[in-house]
N, C-alpha and C positions, 0 to 999 in steps of 0.2 A: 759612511762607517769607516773608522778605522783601518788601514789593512792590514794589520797585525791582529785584530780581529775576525776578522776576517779568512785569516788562514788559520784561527784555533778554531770556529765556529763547526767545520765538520768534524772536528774530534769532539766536541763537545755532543756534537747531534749522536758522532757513535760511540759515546761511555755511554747516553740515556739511553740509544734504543736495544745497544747489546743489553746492559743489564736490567733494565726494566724495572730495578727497583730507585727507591724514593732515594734523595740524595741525607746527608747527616742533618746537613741542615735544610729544613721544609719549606723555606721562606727561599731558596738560594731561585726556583722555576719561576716563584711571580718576579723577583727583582729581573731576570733576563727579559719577562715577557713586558717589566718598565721599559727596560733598554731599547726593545726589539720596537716597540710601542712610539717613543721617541725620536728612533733614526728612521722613520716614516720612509717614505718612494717606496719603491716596487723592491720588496725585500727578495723576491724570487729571483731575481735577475742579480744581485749584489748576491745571494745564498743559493746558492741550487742544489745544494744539502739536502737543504730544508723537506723537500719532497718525498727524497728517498726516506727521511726521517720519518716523515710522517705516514707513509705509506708501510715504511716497516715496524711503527709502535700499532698504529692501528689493525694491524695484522695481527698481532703478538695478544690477545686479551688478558695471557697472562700477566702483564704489565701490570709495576704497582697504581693504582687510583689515580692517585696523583700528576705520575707521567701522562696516563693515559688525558686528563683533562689538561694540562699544560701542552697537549699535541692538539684537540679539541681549539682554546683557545687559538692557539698557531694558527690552527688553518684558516679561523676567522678571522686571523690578521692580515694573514697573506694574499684573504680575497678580498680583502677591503679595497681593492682597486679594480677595474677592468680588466687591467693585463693579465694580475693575478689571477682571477678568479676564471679567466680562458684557461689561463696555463692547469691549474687545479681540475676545471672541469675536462680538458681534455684528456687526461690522465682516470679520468672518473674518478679519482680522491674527493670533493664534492658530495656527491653519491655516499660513497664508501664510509666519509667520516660523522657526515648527518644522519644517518639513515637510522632511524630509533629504533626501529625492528632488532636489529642486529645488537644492539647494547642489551637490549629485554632479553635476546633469546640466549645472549652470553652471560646472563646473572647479573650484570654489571651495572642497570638501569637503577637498583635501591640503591644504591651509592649514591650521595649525595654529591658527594666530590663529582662525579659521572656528570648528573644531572647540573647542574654547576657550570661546568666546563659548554656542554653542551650552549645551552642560554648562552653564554657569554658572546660564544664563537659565532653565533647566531647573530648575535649584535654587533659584533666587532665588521661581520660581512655584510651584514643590509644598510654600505651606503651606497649602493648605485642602481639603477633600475634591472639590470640582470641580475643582481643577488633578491631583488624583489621578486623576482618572476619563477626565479629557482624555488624560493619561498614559498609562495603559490601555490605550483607545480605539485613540489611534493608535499602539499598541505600540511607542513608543520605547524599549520594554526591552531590545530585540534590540539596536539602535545602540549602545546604553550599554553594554552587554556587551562588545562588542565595542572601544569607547574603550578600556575598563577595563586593556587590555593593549596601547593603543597606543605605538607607539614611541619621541610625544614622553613625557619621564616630567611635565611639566606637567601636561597632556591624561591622562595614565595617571591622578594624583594626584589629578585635580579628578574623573573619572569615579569615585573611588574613593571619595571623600567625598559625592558625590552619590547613590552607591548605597546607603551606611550610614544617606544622610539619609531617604533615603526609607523604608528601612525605620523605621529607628528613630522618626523625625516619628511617623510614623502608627502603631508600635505601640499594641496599643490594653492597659491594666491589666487585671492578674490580677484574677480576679473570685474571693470563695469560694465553694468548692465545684468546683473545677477545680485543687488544689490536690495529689492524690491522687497514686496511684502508677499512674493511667490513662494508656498511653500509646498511645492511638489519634487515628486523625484528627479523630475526631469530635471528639473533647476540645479539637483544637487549634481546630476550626473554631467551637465554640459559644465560646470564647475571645475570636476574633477578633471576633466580634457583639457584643460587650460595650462598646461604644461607645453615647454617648451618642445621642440625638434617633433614636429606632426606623428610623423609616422608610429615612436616611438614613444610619443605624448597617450597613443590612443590605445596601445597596447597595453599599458605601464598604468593610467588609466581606470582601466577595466580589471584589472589585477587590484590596486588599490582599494575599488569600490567594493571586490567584494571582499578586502579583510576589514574593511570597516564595516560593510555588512554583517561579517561575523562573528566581529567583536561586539559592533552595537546589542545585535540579539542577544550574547553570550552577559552582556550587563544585565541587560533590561529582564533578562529571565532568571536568572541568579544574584540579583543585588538585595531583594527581598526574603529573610531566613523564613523559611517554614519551622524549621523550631532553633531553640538558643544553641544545637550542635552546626548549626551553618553560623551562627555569630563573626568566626571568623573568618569564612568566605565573604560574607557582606562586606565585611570591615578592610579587605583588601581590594574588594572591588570599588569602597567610596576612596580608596586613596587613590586609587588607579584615577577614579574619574575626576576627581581634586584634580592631580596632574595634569589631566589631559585639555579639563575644562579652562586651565591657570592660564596655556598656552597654545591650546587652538585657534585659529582664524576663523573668522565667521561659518562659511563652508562647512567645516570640520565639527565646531562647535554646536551651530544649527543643528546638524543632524543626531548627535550624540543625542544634543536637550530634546530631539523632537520622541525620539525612542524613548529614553525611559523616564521622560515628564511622570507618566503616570505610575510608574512601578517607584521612582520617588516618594512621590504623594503618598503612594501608600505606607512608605517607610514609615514617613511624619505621623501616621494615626497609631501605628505599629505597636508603640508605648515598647520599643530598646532602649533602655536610657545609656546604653552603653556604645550607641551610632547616633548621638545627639550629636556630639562634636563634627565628630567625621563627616556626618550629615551638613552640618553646619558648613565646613571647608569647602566641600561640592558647590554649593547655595553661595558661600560669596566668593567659590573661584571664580562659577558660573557674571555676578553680577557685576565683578570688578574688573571681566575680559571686557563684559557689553562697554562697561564707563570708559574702558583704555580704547576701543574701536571706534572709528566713527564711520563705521557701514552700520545700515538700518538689517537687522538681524529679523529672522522670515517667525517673527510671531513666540522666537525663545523670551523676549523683553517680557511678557504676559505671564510664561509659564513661570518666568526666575522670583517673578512678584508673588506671584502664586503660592509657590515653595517658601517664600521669606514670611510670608500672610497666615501659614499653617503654622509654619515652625515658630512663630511669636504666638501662638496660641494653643497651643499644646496645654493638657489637661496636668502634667506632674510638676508640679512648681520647680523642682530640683530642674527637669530638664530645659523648663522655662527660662531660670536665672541663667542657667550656661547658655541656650542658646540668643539672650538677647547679653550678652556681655561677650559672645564672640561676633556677633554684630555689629555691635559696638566698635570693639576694639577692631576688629580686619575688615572691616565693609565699609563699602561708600556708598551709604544708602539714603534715597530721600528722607523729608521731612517728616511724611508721615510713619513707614517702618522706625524711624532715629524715636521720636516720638513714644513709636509704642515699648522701644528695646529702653526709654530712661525711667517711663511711668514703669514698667516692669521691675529694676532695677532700685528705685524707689519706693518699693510698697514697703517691704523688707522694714525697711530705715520709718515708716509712716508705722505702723503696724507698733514695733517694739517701743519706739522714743515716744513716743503721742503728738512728733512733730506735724505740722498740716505742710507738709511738702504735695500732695495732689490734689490740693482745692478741698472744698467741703462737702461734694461728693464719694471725695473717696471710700464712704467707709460702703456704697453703693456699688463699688466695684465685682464683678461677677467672679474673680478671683483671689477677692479677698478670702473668702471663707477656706478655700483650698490651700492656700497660703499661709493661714493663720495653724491651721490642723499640722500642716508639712513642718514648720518653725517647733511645733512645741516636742519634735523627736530630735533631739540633740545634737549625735552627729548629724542630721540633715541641716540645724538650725546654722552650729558654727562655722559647716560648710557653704551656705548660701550669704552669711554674713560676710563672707572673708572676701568671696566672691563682688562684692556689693560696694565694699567697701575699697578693692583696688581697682575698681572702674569708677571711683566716686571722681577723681581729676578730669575723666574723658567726659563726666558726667557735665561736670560744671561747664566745660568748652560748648555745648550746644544746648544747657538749658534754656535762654536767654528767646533762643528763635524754636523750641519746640513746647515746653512747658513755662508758659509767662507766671504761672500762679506761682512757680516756686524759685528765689532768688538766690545765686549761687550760693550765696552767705548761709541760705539754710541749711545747707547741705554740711558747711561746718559744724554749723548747731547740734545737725543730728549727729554726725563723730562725735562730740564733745559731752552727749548725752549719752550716745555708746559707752565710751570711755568710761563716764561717770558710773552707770549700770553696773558695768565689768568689775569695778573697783566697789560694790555693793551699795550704791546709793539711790535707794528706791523710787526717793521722787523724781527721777526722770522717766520714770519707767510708765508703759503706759497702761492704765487702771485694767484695762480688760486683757493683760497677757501676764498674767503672773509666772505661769507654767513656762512663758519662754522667757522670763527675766531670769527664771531659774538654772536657765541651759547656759548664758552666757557671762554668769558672772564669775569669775577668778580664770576666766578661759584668756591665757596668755597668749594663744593663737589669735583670736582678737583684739585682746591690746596692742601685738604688733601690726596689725593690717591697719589699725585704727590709729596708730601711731605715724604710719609709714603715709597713710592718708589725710592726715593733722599738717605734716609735712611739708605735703606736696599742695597742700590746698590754700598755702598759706599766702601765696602771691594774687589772688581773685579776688574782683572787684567787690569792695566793703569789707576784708577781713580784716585790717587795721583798726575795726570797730570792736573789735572781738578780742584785741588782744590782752587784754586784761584778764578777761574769759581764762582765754587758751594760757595765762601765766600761770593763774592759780588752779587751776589744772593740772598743767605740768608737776608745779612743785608739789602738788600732795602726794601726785604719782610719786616723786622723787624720794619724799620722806613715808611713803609705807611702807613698812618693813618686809612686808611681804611679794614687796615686788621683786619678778624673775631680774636677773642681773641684764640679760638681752632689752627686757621693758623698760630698763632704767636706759641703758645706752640712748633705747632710740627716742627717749624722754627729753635728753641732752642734745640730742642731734633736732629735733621739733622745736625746741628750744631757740636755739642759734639760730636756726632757719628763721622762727619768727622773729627774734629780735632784728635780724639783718633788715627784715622790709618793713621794720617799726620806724615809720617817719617821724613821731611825736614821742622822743624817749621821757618827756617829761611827765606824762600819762601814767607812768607805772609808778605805784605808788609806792609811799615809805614802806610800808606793810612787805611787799609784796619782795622790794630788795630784802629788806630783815630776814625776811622768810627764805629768801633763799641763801643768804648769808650765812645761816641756819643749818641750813639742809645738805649743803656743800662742807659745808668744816664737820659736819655727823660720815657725810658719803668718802672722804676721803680718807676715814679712819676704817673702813667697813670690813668687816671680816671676810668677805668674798672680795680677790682680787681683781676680779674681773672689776668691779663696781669704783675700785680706786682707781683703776685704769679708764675709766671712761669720765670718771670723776676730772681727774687730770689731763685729759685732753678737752672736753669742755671749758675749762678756764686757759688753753691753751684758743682753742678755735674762738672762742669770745673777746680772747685778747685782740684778734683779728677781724672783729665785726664792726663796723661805726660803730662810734658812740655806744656800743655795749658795755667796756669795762666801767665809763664813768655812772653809766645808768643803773648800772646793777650789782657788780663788783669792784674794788679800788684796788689800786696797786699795793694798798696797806695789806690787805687780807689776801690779795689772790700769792703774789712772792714767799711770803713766810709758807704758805698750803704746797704750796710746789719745791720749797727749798725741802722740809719735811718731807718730802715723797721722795725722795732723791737716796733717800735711808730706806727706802721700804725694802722688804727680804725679797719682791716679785721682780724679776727682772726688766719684764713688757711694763712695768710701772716707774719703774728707773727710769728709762727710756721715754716713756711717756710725758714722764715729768721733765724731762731736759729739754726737748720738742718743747712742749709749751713755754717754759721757761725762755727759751728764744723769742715766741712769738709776744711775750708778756714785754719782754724786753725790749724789743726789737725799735720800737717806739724812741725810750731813751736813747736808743745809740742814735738812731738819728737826729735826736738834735745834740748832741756831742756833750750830751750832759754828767755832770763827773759823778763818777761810781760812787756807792754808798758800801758802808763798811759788811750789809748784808750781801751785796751782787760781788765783793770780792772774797768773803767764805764760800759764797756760791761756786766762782771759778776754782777753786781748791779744792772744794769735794766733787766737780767732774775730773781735773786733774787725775784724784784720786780715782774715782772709779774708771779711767781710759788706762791705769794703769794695772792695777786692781781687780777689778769686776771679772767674774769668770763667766759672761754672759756677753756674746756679740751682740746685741739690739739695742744694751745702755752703752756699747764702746761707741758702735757707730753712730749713736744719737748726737755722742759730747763732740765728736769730730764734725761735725753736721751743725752744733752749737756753733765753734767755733768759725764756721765757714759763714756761717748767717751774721756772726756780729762784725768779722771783718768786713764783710760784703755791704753791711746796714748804716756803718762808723759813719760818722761826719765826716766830710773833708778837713774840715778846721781841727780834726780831732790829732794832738799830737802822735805822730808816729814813732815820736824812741821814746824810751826809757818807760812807755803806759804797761801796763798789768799787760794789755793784748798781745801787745806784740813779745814782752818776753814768757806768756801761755801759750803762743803761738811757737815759740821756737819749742817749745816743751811736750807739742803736742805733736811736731812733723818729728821731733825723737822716738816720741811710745809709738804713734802711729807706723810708720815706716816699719818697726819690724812687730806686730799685731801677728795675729796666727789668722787674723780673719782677715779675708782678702777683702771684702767690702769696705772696712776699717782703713786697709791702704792706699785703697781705691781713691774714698773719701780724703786720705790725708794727700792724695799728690793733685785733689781737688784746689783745696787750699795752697799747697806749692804754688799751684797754678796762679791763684789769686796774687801770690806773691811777685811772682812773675811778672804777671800783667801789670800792677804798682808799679815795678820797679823800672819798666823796659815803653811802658804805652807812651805813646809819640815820638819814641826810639826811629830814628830812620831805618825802614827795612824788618820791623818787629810787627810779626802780625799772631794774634790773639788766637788759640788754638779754636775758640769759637766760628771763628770766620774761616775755619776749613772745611768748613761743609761737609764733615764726617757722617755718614749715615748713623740714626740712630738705634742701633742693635742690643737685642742684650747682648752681655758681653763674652759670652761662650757661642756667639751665634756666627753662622759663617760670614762670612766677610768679601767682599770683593775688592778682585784686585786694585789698589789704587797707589798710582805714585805720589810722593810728597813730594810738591814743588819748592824748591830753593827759589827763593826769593836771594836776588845780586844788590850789591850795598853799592850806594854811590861812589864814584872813584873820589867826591870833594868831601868825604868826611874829613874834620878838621881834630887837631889836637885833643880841643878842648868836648869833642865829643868821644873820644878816645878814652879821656879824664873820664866822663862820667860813665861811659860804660863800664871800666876798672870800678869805678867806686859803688856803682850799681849789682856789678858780680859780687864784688868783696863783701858785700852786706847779704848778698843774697847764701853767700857760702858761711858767712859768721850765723844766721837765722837757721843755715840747719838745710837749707830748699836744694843746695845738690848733693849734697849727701841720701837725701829723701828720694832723690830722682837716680840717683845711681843704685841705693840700695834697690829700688823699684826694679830695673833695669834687670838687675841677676836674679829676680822671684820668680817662683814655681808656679805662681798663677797668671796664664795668661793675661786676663785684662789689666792686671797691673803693672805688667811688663811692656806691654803695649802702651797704656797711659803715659809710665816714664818715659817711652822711647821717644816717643810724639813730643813731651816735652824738650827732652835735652835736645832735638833735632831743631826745634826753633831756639831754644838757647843759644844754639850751635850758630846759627843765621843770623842770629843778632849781634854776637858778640866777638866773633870768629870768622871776619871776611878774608882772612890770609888765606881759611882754607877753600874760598871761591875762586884764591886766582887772582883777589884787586891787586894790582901792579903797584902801587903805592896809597898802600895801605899798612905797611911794614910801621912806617915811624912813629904815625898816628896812632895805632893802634899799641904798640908798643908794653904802655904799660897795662896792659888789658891781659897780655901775652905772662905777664909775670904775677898776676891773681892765683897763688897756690889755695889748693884743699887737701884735707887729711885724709888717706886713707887706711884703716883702722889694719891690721892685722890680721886678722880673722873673721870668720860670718862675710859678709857681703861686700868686705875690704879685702880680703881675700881673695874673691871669684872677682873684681875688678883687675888686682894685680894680675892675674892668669890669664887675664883676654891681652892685654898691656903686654904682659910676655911673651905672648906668643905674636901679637904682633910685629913687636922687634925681631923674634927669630924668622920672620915671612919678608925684613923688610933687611935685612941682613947680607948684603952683596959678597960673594966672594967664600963664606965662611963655608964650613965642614958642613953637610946638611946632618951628618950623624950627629951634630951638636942642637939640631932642633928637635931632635928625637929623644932629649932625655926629660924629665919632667919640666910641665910649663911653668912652673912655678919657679921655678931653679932656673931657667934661659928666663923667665922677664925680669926677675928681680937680680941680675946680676951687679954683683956690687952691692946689692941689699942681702944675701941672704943669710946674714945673722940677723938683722932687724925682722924678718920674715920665718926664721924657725923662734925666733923668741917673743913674735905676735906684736912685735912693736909696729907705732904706725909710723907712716913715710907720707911727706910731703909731693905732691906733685900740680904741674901747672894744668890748669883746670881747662885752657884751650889743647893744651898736649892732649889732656883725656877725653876731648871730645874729638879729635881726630883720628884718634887710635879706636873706637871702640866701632868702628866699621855699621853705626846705627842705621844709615839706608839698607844694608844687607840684612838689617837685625830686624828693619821695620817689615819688608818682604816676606820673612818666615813667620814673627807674628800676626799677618793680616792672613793669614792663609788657615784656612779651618782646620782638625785637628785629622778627618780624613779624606784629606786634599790628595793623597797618593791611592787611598783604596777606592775610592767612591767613583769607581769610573769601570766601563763596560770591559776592559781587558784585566783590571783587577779580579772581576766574579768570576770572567770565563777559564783563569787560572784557579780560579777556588774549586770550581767544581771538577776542574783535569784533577787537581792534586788532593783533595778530599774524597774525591771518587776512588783515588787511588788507593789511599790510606784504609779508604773502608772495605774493599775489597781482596786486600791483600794479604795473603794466610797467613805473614811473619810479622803479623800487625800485633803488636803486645796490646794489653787493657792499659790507659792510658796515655796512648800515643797516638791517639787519631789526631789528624788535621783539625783545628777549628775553625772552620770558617769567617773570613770578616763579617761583621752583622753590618756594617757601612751604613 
């Protein structure tokens, strides 16, 4: 720790325990006990405060809650070691600070905050075997038990992790030869002794076995409610045992399952549909430990089968469906459970469709009848439906090896009869359930699950057979009017999907294009925007699929649909339509085919809207166009005098000064691109990609990292001299450092950062005088004389001011009260009529990247915004001087300290 830390630490300890009450701000105790938490070793020997501290808040009851449990925690910090926990006990603080008696008989025990503290500190001390034994000792097992189902669900939640920890902490490894099909005590207790260092193995031991003794009881006799007011004690004890079972070792495990095997069981017959789950969790923590272990476990393998055997056969069909779909999906269960948890799963889908997905016995099944009753009550129907329907993918991965009668392909069939039902089309439906055709048709909850199941089911062996099916399908879905704008999206999206794994685009018929040719030029006019917006990205991602646009859509029809969107009043539509608009394109640029008189109105109305548009999602789309069609261009495609490149200079103009930093983000994206054209196999030019910059958002903090200068060959030659002058000069006529300067002096970080990273490699490429090459003066020469303008005012302004003041830092000899008068006035000397009259001035473009000091500028950029507060001796001065503020009787309203929230 610190030691400037260090020596605030005891005045810190004595503002909390003199005053005792909470600090301004509530949060300031846990951020310490982060700090305190992280600079680990033996805090009582670095703080010997601490003691006194704790000895005299725990004294004090009057102390506000708060304190009191920020000392509570403490103390469990501080004996989180050996040493500690001598030094605490010898002292009898220990004693003093656990002792539950003492917080009940001071009032202080209803406090949650209290109780809170408590637990914590409890956990924070029981890593070593004397904080187990002290455990023990004073039987705080009782107390904890009892948390375990407190009220607060805080308190509830922290007793429940402290109970798991303990066990678990101190499990002690399977030893061999305890491995057998023994399933007596003995076996467990010679188990437990298998702990290291003898003496204390056997002590530590015996202590262990019996808080598992009295934990297991405390399950096994309270996991079953006697009525629905214990509901939620059950329900914290199956999470408890979830946990425990997820991460026990045989040992451990064994004996847990041996105890409440049967107080389970009876759970299962129970009929809670409200610890089906929970129940469920138990059941395959318990079966997915045996599968991760490969010790022979003393007869739990029998019982977990057992539990898995009831719970797939449970009388309430609702709790049937969830618990073989949580089977399903989080178990690794054999053939025969997998088997019974898909026929389950399937009845549902058998029952309503009239599909024969379970053979021709089905309709023999002993839970038909139960099933078909539970289906025709509505919420229950479209909640088992839904249910059915997002296990249908996991369904098809193992029909194959556990139900042969029914072939994945069915299982499309029956969504696509779903779907049909939904949408009111009776003959799918099957003759004997009318009462439940009635529950699930216009149920839009359904359409999506059946949708999102359409989807996902579309890559499975034989559904290429289907796909005609699944088109006309889709598209009616598309064109009825009455569909939610979500049911269309994921119509569009099931769509795409299936075209992408359509092998045979020649399959789909004339009809079937017509019809959606149709349906799209109706969806794109639609009065709900959402539905134009989803409209417009589907011929956006289709432009993107094989063979989709030629099989279903042409460039005739989809361009004009998306130039038209480009007008819509919705902004996310705007935007939408420009995105696709790329990808519809994108095609043509790469084979360098010449623009048509439609794709250049096109460019003119993004133009327009990056200039325009009072909505950042259509700015930053056009700018995102423009990056895609440079990026997509042919090689062979001429670079001067094409529409690209002078919309290109047009657009790092609007873009660079945007009010939306994403916008110029995007635009010194594209600089970048320019860059890399201009400079790639440049000797000593490397590609801001190949810096290995981590990828962060871009308000996120950052680690320190230096930019390495790459050194230019001392044999650069004339004629490479020539091209990098003629490389700069084009890149300053296009607009690219102007865009990287303006970047440079903006208010929002990541854009300032962007530019700086750029002009730094600019710098490296074009500028070896300022490495230092000894003779590089000549060669480079005319590269030295590449001037740019800088504007007057706005962002030519805050460049001339850094310029300025450079000169007066770099000024030998002179008056220093002459760097003292305004920056602007010392850099532009000699200019400052051109500078009060906003005119712009000429300067050499390696002078301005020498002057503008960007490794110091890239240092403060990379550095997160609380790099100065966010550290242990910033809070420990917040709380001196907050404390003070709050305390103090000449403190007016409105002048208290505010704490860093860091």
């Amino acid at each position: 720790m610190d030691p400037e830390c260090v020596s605030l630490l005891p005045r810190v300890c004595e503002v909390l325990a003199d005053s005792g009450e909470s600090l301004p701000d509530d949060t300031s105790l846990e951020k310490l006990l982060d700090w305190l938490t992280e600079a680990g070793g033996s805090l009582l020997k670095t703080c010997p405060c601490f003691l006194d501290f704790i000895s005299t808040v725990v004294d004090n009851t009057d102390s506000d809650p708060s304190v009191l449990s920020f000392t509570l925690r403490l103390s469990g910090l501080m004996a989180a070691t050996e040493d500690g926990f001598k030094m605490l006990q010898e002292g009898s603080v220990v004693d003093h600070v656990f002792g539950v008696q003492r917080w009940q008989e001071a009032g202080l025990w209803e406090d949650p905050c209290i109780r809170i503290g408590w637990i914590q500190g409890l956990r924070s001390m029981l890593q070593h075997p004397k904080a187990l034994s002290f455990f023990v000792q004073s039987d705080f097992i009782k107390p904890l038990l009892r948390l375990h189902t407190d009220t607060s669900l805080f308190v509830a939640s922290a007793a429940n992790q402290t109970l798991a920890h303990i066990l678990l902490f101190f499990q002690p490894v399977s030893p061999a030869g305890c491995n057998g099909a023994d399933e007596t005590d003995e076996c467990a207790e010679r188990t437990y002794a298998c702990i290291s260092a003898p003496a204390i193995a056997m002590e530590t031991s015996a202590k262990y076995t019996a808080v598992v003794t009295a934990i297991s009881e405390y399950l096994n006799e309270s996991v079953v409610p006697k009525d629905n007011t214990q509901l939620h004690q059950s329900l914290q004890i199956l999470k408890l045992l979830a946990l425990l079972l997820a991460q026990a070792r045989p040992p451990l495990r064994d004996t847990l399952l041996r105890t409440v095997a049967e107080s389970l069981e009876e759970l299962v017959t129970s009929g809670y549909s409200r610890l089906t789950l929970p129940l469920m969790d138990v059941i395959l923590a318990a079966n997915r430990s045996q599968r991760n272990t490969n010790t022979v476990s003393c007869g739990s393998d029998e019982r977990v089968a057992r539990l898995l055997s009831s719970m797939l056969n449970i009388d309430k069909p609702a709790d049937l469906i969830h618990a073989a779909a949580a089977s399903l999906r989080r178990g690794s269960l054999d053939n025969v459970h997998t088997a019974r948890a898909v026929r389950i799963l399937l009845l549902p889908f058998d029952i309503i469709t009239g599909q024969t997905l379970l053979g021709t016995d089905a309709a023999a099944d002993e839970r038909r009848f139960l099933m078909v009753e539970q289906l025709k009550n509505k919420t229950s129907c479209i909640s088992m439906i839904c249910i059915c329907l997002t296990n249908a993918p996991q369904i098809t991965l193992v029909l194959p090896d556990v139900v042969p009668t029914c072939p994945p392909v069915f299982v499309v069939l029956a969504v696509l009869s779903l779907l049909r039902i939904c949408s009111g089309d009776s003959s799918s439906s099957s003759t004997s359930c009318r009462d439940v055709y009635r529950n699930i048709i216009g149920s839009g909850k359904v359409q999506k699950c059946a949708l999102e199941a359409l989807t996902a089911l579309s890559s499975i062996p034989g559904a290429k057979d289907k796909t005609n099916d699944v088109f006309t399908l889709l598209i009616q879905y598309l064109d009825n009017p009455d569909s939610d704008p979500t049911v269309m999206h994921k119509s569009y999206k099931a769509l795409v999907k299936w075209m992408s794994v359509c092998t045979d685009v020649s399959s789909i018929t004339d009809q079937l294009r017509q019809d959606l040719i149709r349906v799209v030029q109706k969806r794109v006019c639609d009065m709900r925007w959402e539905v134009r917006d989803s409209t417009v990205e589907f011929l956006g991602q289709l432009a993107g699929t094989r063979g989709a646009p030629e099989a279903l859509l042409d460039d005739c029809c989809t361009t004009p649909l998306l130039k038209a969107a480009l007008q819509d009043p919705e902004s996310y539509v705007r935007a939408s339509a420009t995105s696709a608009l790329a990808q519809t394109l994108a095609h043509s640029w790469q084979q360098g085919a010449a623009l048509t008189q439609e794709q250049t109105e096109i460019v003119s109305r993004l133009l327009e809207i990056l200039s325009e548009d009072t909505e950042g999602f259509a700015r930053r789309a056009v700018v995102q166009y423009f990056i895609a069609w440079f990026s997509s261009r042919s090689s062979h495609t001429p670079p001067s005098s094409s529409l690209l490149m002078t919309s290109v200079r047009s657009v790092l103009s609007l873009g660079s000064i945007d009010l939306d930093w994403e916008v110029k983000v995007h635009t010194l994206q594209l600089a970048e691109l320019l860059l890399d054209e201009a400079f790639t196999g440049h000797q000593g030019y490397r590609k801001s990609s190949d810096a290995d910059h981590v990828a962060l958002h871009p308000y996120a903090t950052m680690s320190d990292q230096t930019y390495t200068l790459h050194t230019h060959s001392l044999r650069q030659t004339h004629t490479e001299g020539s091209d990098s002058a003629a490389a700069l000069n084009n890149l300053v006529e296009q607009g690219v450092f102007s865009a990287l300067l303006s970047g440079l002096v903006d208010c929002d970080r990541p854009v300032a950062l962007k530019a700086c990273r750029l002009l730094i490699t600019l710098r490296e490429t074009v500028c070896p005088l300022l490495l230092g090459a000894p003779d590089a003066s000549a060669a480079m020469a005319t590269v030295t004389r590449v001037s740019c303008e800088l504007p007057g005012r706005g962002w030519g302004q805050e460049i001339r001011k850094i310029l300025g003041r450079k000169k007066c830092n770099q000024t030998k000899g002179a008056d220093i009260a002459a760097c003292t008068v305004d920056s602007g006035e010392c850099g532009e000397a000699g200019e400052e009529g051109a500078s009060e009259r906003g005119d712009s001035v000429c300067v050499s473009v390696c002078d301005v990247l020498r002057s503008l000091s960007l490794d110091e500028r890239l240092d403060v950029l990379t550095q997160s915004s609380d790099h100065v507060h966010n550290s242990l001796l910033s809070l420990l001065q917040d709380i001196l001087t907050s404390s003070a503020a709050h305390t103090h009787p000449d403190t007016q309203q409105g002048q208290a300290v505010i704490v860093d929230c860091y």
